[in-house]
N, C-alpha and C positions, 0 to 999 in steps of 0.2 A: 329472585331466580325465576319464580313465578309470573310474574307480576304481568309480562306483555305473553305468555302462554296461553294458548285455549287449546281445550281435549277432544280429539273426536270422538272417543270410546270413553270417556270418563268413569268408567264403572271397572274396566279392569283396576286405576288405581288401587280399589280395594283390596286387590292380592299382598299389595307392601304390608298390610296385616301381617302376613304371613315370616314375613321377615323375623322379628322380634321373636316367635315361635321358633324358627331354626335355632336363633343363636342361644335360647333358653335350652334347646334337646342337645344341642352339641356341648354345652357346659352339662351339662349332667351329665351326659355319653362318656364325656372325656373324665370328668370327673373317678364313674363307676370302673371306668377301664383303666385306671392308671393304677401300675404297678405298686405294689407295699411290699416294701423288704422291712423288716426287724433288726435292729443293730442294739448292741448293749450299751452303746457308747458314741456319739455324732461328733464327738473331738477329733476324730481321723478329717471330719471336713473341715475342718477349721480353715480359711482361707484358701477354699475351695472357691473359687470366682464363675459365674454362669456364663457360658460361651453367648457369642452372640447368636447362635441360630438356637441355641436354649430360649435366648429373650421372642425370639421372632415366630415360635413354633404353632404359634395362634395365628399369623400375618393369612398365609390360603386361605384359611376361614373367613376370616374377613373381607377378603377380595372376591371369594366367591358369596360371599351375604352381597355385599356391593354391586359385582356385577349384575347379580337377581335383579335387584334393585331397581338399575339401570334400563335394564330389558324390559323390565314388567312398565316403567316408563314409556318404554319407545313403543312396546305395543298399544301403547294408550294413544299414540298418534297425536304428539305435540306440533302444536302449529304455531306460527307469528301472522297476523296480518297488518298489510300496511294500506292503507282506507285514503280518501282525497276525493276532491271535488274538480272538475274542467268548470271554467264559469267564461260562458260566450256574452258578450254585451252587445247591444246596438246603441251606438248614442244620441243622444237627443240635445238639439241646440237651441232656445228657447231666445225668444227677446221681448223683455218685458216695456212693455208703453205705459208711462203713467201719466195720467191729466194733472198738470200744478197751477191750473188756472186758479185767479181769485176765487171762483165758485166749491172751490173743494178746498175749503177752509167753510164752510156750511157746520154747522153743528148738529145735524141730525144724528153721526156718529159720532160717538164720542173717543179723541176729545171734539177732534172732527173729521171728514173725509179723508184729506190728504192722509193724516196720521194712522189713521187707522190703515189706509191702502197700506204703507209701509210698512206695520206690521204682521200685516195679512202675507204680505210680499217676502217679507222677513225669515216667514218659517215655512213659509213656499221653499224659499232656497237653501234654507238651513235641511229640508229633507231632501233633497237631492244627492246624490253621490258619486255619479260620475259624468253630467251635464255640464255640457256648456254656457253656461248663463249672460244677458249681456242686458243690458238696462239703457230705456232713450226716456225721456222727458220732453215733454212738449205742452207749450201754452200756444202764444199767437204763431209760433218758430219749434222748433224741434232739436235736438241734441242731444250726441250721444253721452251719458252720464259715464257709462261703462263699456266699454266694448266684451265680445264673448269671452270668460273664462272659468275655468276652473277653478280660481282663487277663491273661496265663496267668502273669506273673511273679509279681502279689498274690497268684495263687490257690497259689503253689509254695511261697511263704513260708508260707501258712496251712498248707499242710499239714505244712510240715518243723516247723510249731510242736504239732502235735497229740503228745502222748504218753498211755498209759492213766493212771487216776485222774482226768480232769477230770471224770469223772460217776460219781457211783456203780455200783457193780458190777453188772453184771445181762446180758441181752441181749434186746430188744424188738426184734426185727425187723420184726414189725409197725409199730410206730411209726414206723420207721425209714423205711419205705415210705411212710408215708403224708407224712412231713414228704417225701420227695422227690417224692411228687404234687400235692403243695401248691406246690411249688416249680415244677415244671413243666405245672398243669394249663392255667393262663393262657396258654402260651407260644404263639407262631404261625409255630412251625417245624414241616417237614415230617414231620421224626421225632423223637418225646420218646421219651430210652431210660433206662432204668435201672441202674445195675451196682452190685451188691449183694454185699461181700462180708463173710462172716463164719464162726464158730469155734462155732458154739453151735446150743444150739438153746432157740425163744422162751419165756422164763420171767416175761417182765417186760412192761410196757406194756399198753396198755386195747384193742387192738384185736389182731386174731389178725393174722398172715401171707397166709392166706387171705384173709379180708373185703380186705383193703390190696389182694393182687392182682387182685383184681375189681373194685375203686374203680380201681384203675391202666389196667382196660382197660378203662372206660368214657370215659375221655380218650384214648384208643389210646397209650398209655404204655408200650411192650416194658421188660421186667425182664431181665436176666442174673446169673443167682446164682451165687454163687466159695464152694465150702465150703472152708475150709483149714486143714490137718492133716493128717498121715502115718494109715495105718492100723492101729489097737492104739493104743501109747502112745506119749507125748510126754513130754520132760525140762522139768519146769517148777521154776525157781527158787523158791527161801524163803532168806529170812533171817531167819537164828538168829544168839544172843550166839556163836557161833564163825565167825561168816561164812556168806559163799552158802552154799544148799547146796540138792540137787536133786533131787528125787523123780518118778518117772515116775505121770505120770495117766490117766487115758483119755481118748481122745478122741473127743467125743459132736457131731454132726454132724448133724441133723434132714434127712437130703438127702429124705427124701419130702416133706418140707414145702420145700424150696428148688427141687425137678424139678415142684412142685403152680406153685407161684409164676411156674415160667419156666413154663411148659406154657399157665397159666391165659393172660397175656399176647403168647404167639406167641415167647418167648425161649429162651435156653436153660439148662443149669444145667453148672458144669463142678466137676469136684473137683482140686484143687490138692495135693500131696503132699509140692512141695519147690520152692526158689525159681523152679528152672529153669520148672518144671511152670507157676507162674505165671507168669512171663515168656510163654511162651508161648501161655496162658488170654488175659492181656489183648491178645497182638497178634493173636489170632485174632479177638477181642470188635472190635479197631481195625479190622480188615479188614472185618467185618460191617459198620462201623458209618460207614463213611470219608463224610464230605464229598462228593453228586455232583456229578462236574466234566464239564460238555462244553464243549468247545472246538469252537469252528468257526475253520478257517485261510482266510486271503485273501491273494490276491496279485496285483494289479493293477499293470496295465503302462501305459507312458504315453509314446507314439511320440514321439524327439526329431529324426526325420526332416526335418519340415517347418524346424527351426529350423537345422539344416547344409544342407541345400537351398539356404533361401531366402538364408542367408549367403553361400553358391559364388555365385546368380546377382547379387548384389548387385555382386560385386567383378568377375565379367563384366562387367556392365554401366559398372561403374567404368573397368574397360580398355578397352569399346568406347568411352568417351567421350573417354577420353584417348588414344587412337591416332587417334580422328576428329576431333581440335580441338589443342590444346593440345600434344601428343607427335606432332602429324603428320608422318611421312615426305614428301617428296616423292621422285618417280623420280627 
């Protein structure tokens, strides 16, 4: 009855004390003042039967304890409220570029690059929640894996399905760029970002890195570039008729052309070294890049005053009628 109630004067309750005190002085009142006659003999009542307004002769009393009751409630000033949030968003439409050249198959991360980007990538997306997400691959050519959406479980399976070799060998980062501004130049979210990561530096495809980052901030398109690889050499597998076997390579890195790319677009460029290193490249990139959320809270109250009020005087008015009509005393 309680339960969704709150008091503004919570202190008057303690009057209902007072309650259980009436009905104690009225049973004794009535008690001391009730008539005794002396009979020699109580067989004249014999199947003597109690009217009903005999049974009911306690009922006023009770209605006015009640009513008290009521009242001493309403002056306590019961309330309801009913609370809620407005939540405004802005969206955010992302397209992630990933390098599948042979080189990111390198084992400096483990198990190696590729793999490890995926699940860097992985819980990138898995923290997102109302992003548009869209996914391109690119080696010597480019290609969209995923186009933008909201589905983030189609988009998780697409990528646990990428591995290197689907495209011949090469790395076109430019191209790369440009399929992810094609992807996002239409889009009519607040912010189109880019996150770009790779192992190389651009040997392949018809358009530089450069030109792509300057088509990118003509749609206000922000780029973020992930170079990744340790610095010096990396263990990169071969197989030969005797099994694996592993040779250290250098590792070649274009960062003036990936710090040219974030710089041109207002982004940034981070270098990645080891898995950890990345882990914490993309949750810094997620914190830049988060979802704006404002909330407005309300909480609105809604007096239930009048309806214990008017309930006490009702059953007043019920006792006044029945102690002046029907339950009347006479002297």
């Amino acid at each position: 009855m309680f339960s969704d109630i709150t008091f503004k004067y919570p202190f008057v309750l303690y009057f209902l004390a007072l309650l259980p005190v009436i009905v104690f002085w009225y049973w004794k009142k009535n008690k001391k003042n009730s008539p005794d006659i002396t009979f020699s003999s109580l067989q004249v009542f014999d199947g003597v039967k109690s009217t009903l307004r005999e049974k009911f002769v306690h009922l006023p009393v009770l209605l006015r304890v009640l009513a008290l009751g009521l009242l001493i409630v309403a002056l306590a000033r019961p309330q309801s409220f009913t609370s809620g949030e407005n939540v405004y968003t802005e969206g955010i439409d992302v397209a992630m570029l990933l390098d599948i050249s042979g080189s990111m198959l390198a084992e400096d991360f483990k198990p190696n690059r590729l793999e490890a980007a995926k699940k860097v990538i992985d819980e990138f997306v898995a923290g997102r929640t109302s992003d548009k997400i869209g996914l391109v691959v690119f080696a010597s050519e480019s290609f969209t894996q995923c186009p933008l959406t909201i589905d983030y479980s189609v988009l998780r399976n697409l990528l646990s399905e990428i591995k290197s070799g689907m495209i011949n060998d090469g790395t076109a980062i430019g191209t790369a760029i440009a399929n992810g501004v094609n992807r996002l130049k239409d889009s009519e979210a607040k912010s189109k970002v880019i996150i770009l990561l790779t192992d190389g530096v651009n040997n392949s495809g018809e358009i530089d890195p450069i030109t792509a980052a300057q088509i990118a901030k003509t749609f206000g398109i922000r780029i973020y570039t992930v170079g990744v690889g340790t610095i010096g050499e990396a263990p990169y597998p071969f197989n030969t008729p005797f099994g694996k076997r592993y040779q250290m390579v250098p590792v070649e890195i274009d960062e003036n052309v990936l710090t040219q790319v974030a710089v041109i677009t207002e982004g940034q460029y981070f270098r990645a070294t080891d898995n950890e290193k990345l882990k914490e490249i993309y949750q810094e990139i997620d914190n830049l890049e988060k979802t704006r959320v404002e909330i407005t809270s309300y909480r609105n109250a809604s007096e239930k005053f009048y309806s214990w009020a008017g309930l006490g005087f009702v059953l007043l008015l019920f006792e006044f009628g029945l102690v002046r009509t029907w339950l009347r005393r006479l002297p």
